[in-house]
C-alpha positions in Angstrom: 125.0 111.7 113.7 122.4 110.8 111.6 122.4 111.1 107.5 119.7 111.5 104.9 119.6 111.1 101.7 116.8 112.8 99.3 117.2 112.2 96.0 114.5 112.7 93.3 112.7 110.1 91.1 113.4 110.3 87.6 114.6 113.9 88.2 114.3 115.2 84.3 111.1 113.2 83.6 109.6 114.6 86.4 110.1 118.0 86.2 109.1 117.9 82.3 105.3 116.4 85.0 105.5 119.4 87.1 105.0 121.8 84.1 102.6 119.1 81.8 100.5 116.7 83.8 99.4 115.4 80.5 102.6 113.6 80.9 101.5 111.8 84.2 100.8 107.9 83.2 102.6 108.0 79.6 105.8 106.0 79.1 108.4 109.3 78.8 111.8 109.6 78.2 114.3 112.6 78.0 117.0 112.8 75.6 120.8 113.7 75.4 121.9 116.7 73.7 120.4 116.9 70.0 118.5 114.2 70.9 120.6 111.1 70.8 119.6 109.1 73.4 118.2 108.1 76.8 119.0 110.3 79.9 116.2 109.8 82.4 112.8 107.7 81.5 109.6 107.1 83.5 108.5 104.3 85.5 106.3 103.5 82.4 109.5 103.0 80.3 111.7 100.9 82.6 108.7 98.6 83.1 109.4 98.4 79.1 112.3 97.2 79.9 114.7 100.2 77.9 117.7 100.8 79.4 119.2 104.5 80.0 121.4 105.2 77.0 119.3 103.2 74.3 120.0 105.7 71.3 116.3 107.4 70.3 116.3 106.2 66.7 115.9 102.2 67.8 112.8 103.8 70.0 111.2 106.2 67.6 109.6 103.2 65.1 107.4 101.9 68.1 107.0 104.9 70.4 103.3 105.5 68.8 102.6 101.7 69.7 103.8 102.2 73.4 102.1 105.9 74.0 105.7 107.1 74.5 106.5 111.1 74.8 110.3 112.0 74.2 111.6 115.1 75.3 114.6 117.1 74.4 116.8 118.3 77.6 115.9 121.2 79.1 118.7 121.7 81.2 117.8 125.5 82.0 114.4 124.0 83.7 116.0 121.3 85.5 119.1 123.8 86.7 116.0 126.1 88.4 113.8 122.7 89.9 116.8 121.6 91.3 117.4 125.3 93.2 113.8 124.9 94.8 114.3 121.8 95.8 117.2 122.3 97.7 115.9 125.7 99.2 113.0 123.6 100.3 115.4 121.3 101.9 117.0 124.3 103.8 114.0 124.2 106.1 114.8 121.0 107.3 118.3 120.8 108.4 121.1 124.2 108.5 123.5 121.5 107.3 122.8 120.5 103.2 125.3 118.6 101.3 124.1 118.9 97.5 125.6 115.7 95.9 124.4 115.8 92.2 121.7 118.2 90.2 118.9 115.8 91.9 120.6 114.5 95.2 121.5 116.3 98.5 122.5 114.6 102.0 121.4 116.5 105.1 122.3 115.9 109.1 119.0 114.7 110.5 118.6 115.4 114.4 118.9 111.8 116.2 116.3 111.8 118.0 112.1 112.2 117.3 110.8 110.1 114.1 113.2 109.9 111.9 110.5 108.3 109.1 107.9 111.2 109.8 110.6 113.8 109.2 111.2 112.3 105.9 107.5 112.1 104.9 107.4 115.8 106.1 110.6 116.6 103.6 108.9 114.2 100.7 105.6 115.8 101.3 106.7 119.0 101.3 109.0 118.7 98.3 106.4 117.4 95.9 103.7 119.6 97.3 105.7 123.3 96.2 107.4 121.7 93.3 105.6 118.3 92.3 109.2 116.4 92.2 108.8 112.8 93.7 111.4 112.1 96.0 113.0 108.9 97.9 114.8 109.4 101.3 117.0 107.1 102.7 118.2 107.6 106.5 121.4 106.0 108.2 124.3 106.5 110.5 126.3 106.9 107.1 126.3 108.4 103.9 126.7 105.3 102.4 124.5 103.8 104.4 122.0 106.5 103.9 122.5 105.7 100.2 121.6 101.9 100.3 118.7 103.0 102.2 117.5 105.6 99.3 117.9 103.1 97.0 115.6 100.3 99.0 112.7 103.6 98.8 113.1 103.7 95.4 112.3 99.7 94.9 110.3 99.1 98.0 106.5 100.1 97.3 105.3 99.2 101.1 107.9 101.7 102.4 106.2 104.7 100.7 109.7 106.5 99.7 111.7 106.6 103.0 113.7 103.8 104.5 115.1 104.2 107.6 118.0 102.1 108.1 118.6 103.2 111.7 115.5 101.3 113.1 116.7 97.8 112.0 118.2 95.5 113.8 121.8 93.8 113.1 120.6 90.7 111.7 117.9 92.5 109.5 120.9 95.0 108.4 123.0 91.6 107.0 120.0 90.2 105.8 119.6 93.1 103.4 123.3 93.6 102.7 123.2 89.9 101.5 120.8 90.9 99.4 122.9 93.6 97.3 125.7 93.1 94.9 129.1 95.2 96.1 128.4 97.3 93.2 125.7 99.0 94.6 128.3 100.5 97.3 128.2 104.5 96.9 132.0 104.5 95.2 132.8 101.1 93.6 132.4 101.2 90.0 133.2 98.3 87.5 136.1 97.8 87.8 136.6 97.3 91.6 133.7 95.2 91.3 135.5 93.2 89.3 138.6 93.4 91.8 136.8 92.7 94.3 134.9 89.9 92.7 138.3 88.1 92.7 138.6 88.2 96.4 135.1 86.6 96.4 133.9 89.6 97.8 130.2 90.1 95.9 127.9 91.3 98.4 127.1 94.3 100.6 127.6 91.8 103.0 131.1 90.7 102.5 132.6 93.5 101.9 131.4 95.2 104.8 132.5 91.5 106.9 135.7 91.9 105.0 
């Protein structure tokens, strides 16, 4: 059985896109409840280096300097984007598996191209609704996780990452590459648990 994970970029930034291209390009962030701080910010602003949860008054003093565009939640808006996108997703697979407002896993036939299926879903997705979206594809939901996550960061990859056409060693390769705390599951504090076994990596914990 075959997993896929399609989770949306930036969900709230890009849906305040779909309804104001103006915002396409402009450093944007979306605020908290009355405004307090960072919930979901644009590629423009990471590359800024602000983190999620930076408070909006340390930002407001420069946010003419930097072009930035804060919005206040809209959670009504984001509640209805994230319907269509999963009753887009219904096309694609009878089994859907909603994780979060902007994440749903869905059973993914094992055989055909896996990669061209998810361009299809990505395609398809931004054309009705114009919401980005990364897919990652494994034998696993936490593998199919990892894998969404490596589209997110991996530009030649295009938004899909199929974990199910690499090979064992490139598999360890790339789990050597990620901290245990990027396992779907382990917070802080088992990180720090299992920092003490000298477990750190992908790699070692799945070894372990």
């Amino acid at each position: 059985m075959m997993y896929a994970l399609v989770d949306a970029n930036n969900f709230f930034v890009s849906c305040e896109r779909a309804f104001d291209p103006k915002l396409e390009g402009r450093p944007v962030v979306v605020l908290s409840n009355n405004d307090g701080c960072v919930v979901s910010r644009s590629p423009e602003v990471k590359a800024l280096g602000i983190p999620n949860g930076t408070p909006w008054f340390k930002l407001r003093e420069n946010a003419d300097r930097w072009n930035m565009v804060a919005r206040s939640s809209n959670y009504e808006l984001y509640g209805d984007m994230s319907a269509r996108m999963m009753t887009l997703l219904s096309r694609f697979s009878a089994w859907i598996e909603p994780y979060s407002i902007d994440e749903a896993f869905l059973r993914m036939p094992e055989h055909g191209n896996l990669p061209d299926q998810g361009y299809q879903i990505r395609n398809t997705i931004f054309r009705n609704i114009g919401i980005p979206v990364s897919i990652g594809i494994a034998n696993t939901k936490t593998l199919a996780k990892l894998a969404s996550d490596g589209a997110k960061k991996s530009p030649p990859l295009a938004g899909v990452c199929d974990l199910s056409s690499y090979s064992p060693q490139q598999l360890t390769t790339i789990m050597k590459s990620y901290p245990v705390g990027k396992v779907w599951g382990v917070g802080w504090r088992l990180r720090k648990r299992l920092s003490g076994y000298g477990i750190t990596t992908v790699a070692e914990l799945r070894d372990r």
